[in-house]
C-alpha positions as CSV (number, residue, x, y, z in Angstrom):
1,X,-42.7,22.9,-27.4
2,X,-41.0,20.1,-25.8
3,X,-37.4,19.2,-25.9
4,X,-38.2,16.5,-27.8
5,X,-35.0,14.0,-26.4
6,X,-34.6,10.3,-27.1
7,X,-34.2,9.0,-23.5
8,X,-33.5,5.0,-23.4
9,X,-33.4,2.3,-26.1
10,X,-32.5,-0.9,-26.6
11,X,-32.9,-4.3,-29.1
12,X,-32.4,-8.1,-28.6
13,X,-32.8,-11.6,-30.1
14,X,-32.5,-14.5,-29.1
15,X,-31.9,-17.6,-31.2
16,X,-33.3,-21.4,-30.3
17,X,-32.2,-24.4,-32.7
18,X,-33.6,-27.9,-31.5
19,X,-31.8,-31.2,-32.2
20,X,-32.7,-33.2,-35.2
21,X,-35.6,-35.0,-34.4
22,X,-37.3,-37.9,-36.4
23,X,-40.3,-35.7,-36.8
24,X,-38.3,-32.4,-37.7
25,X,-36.0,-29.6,-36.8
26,X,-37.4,-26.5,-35.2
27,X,-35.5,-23.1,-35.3
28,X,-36.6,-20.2,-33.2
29,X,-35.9,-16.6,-33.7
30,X,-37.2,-13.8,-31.1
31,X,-36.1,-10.4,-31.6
32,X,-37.3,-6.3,-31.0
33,X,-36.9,-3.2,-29.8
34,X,-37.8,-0.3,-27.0
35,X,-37.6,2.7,-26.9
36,X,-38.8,6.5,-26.7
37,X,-40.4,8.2,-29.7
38,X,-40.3,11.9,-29.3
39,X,-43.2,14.0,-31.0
40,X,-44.5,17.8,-30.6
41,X,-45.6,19.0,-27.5
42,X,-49.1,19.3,-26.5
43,X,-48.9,22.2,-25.4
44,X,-47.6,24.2,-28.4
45,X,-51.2,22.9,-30.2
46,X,-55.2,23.1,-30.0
47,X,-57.3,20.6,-28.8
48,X,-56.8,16.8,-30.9
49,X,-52.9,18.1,-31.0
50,X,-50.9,14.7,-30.3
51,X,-47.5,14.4,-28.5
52,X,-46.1,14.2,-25.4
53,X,-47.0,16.7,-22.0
54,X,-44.5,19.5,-21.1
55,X,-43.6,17.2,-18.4
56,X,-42.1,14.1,-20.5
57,X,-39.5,14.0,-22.5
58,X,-41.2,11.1,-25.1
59,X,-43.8,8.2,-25.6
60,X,-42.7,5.0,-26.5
61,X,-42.2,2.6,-29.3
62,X,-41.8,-1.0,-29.0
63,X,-41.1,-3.9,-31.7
64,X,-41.4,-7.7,-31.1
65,X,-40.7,-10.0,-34.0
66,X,-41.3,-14.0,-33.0
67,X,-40.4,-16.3,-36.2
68,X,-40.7,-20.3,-35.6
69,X,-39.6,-22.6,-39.0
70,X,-40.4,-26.7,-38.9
71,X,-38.0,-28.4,-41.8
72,X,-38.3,-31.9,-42.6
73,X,-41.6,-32.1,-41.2
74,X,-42.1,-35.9,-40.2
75,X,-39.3,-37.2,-41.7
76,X,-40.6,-35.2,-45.2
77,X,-37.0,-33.8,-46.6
78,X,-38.6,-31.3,-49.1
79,X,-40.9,-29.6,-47.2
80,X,-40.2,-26.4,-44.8
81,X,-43.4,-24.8,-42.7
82,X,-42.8,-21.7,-40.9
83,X,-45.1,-19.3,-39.2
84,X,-44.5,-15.1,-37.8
85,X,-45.8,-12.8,-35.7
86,X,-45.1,-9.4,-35.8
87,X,-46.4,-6.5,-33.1
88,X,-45.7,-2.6,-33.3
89,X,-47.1,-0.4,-30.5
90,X,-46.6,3.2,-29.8
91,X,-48.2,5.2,-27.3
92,X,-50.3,8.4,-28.4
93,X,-50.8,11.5,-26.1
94,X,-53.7,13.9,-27.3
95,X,-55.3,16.8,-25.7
96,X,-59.0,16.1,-25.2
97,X,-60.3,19.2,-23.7
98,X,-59.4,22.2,-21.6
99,X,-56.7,23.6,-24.6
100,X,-53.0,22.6,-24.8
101,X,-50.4,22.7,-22.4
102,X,-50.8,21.8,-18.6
103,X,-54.4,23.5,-18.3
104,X,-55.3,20.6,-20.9
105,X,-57.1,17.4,-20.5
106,X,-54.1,14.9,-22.2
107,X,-55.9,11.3,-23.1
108,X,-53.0,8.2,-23.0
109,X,-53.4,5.6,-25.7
110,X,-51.6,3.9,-28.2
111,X,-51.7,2.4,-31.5
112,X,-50.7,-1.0,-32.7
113,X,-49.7,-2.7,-36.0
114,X,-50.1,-6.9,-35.6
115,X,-48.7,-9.5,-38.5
116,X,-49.0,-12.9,-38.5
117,X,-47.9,-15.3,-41.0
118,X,-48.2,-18.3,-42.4
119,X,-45.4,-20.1,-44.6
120,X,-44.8,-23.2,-46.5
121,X,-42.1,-23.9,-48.8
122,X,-42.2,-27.5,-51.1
123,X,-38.2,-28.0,-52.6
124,X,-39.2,-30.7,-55.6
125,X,-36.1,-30.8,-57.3
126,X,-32.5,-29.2,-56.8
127,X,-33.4,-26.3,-59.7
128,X,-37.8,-26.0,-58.6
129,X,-39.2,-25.0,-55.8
130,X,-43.0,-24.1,-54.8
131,X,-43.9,-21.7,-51.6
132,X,-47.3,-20.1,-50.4
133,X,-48.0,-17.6,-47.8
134,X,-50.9,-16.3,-46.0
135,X,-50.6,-13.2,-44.1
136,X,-52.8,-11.1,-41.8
137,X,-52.5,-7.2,-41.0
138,X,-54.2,-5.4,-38.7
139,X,-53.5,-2.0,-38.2
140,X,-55.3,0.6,-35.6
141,X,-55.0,4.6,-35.5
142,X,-55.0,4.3,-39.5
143,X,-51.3,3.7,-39.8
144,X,-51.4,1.9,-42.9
145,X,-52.9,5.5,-44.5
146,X,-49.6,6.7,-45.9
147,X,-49.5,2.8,-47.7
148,X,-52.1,3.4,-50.3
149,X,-55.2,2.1,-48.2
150,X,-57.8,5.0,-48.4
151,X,-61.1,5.5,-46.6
152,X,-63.8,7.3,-48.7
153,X,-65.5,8.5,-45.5
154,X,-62.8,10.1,-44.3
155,X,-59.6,10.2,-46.6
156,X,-56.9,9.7,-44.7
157,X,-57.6,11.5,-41.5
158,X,-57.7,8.9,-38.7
159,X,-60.9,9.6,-37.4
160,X,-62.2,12.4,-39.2
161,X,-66.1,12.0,-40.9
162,X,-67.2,9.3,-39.2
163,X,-64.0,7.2,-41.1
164,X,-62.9,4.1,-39.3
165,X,-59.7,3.4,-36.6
166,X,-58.6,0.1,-37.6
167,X,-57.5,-1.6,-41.1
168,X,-57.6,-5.1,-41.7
169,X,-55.7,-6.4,-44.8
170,X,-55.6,-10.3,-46.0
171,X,-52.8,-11.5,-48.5
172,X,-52.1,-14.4,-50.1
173,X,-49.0,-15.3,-52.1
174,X,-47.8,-18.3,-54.4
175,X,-44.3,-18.5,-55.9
176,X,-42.4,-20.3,-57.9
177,X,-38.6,-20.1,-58.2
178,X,-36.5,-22.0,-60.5
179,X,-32.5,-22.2,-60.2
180,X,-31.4,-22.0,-63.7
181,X,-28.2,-21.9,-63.4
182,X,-25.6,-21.7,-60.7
183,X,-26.0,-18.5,-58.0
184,X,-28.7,-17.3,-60.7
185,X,-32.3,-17.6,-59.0
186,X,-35.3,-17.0,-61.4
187,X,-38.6,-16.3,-59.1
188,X,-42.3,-16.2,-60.7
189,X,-45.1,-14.7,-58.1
190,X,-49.0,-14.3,-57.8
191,X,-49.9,-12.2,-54.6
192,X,-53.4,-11.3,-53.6
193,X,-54.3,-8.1,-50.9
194,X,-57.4,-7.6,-49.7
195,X,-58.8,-5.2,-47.5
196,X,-61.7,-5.2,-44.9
197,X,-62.9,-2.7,-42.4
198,X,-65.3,0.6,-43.4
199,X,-65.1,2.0,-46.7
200,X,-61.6,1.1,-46.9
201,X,-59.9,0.1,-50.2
202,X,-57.0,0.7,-52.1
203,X,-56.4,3.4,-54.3
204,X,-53.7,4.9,-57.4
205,X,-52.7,8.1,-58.8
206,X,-54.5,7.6,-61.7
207,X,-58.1,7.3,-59.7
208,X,-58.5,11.0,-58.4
209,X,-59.8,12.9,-61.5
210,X,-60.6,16.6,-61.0
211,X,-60.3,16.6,-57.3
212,X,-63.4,14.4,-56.9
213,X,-62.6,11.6,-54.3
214,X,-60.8,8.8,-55.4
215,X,-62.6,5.1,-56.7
216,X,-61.5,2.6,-54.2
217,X,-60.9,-0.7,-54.9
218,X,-61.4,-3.8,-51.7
219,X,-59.1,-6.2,-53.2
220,X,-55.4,-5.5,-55.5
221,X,-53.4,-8.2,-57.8
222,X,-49.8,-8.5,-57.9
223,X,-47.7,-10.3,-60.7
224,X,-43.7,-10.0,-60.3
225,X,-40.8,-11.4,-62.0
226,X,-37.6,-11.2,-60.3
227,X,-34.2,-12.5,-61.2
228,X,-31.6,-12.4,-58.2
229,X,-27.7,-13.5,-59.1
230,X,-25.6,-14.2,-55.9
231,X,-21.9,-12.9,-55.7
């Protein structure tokens, strides 16, 4: 069933600071990982089994995390703009046809998650301060399944029913933080999620009665109060 070993891995980043221009200061962050993710065998399952082939010790994962912030935006002291992008892929083996193991027809893919970010933070006095962010998810192969995103076509088998491949979830959050007193941050936030693609939606415990399937929901509110002391 494979010998399911970790071959070769590594991480980096790489940090960029520009000078202090009239029109702002840019900092730039780059940073991620590669390396081998090792899954069951094909051969040791049926037909739609994933993993790797008898011959391959493991597909592969890769990160990449690319984070640019712009303070003092045209000579404007209070404000801080910043935007991310965010990119998971991992390749996916799965026997096709023919049965498992080397008599099999094994189909390469892979499936990605993508983030991208928008930020913007407004300090108005030395104890208030305003931020906003937008934020775009996309996720293929039904990763985000295990997060509380269901599909009522298909649950939260990938394909299964007719059930979609991709999720697309849009979020919005405003916050509001207030020093009130010293290393003690108080933070008020609003946060918005909502989902697009087929029949997906979010779900809770509380909304699978009797083993029917569950009421979905496109959109979900957030309201959090946190208070964060620093040592």
């Amino acid at each position: 069933s494979g010998n399911n070993n970790t071959e070769f891995s590594y991480v980096y980043r790489v940090d960029l600071k520009s000078p202090e221009w009239s029109f702002g200061n840019f900092n730039l962050g780059v940073s991620g990982l590669w390396g081998n993710d090792s899954v069951n065998d094909v051969a040791s399952g049926a037909t739609g089994a994933g993993g790797t082939s008898v011959h391959d010790n493991s597909t592969s994962v890769s990160v990449t995390d690319v984070a640019l912030t712009w303070s003092k935006p045209f000579g404007f002291d209070p404000l801080t703009l910043g935007a991310e992008w965010y990119l998971m892929n991992n390749e996916t083996r799965v026997t096709t046809g023919g049965g498992a193991g080397a008599a099999g027809t094994v189909e390469n893919n892979s499936a990605d998650d993508m983030v991208a970010a928008l930020y913007a933070k407004w300090q108005v006095t030395d104890w208030l301060y305003f931020a906003g962010r937008g934020e775009y998810w996309d996720a293929d192969a039904r990763t985000a399944a295990g997060r509380g995103i269901y599909n009522s076509a298909s649950a939260f088998a990938p394909l299964a029913a007719g059930g979609t491949d991709s999720i697309a979830v849009y979020s919005g959050t405003l916050t509001a933080g207030f020093n009130v007193w010293k290393d003690t941050l108080v933070r008020l936030e609003y946060r918005h999620d909502e989902v697009a693609g087929k029949e997906n939606g979010f779900i809770n415990a509380q909304s699978n009665v009797n083993g029917t399937a569950p009421s979905i929901r496109s959109g979900q509110d957030t309201i959090a109060l946190n208070v964060a002391y620093s040592f």
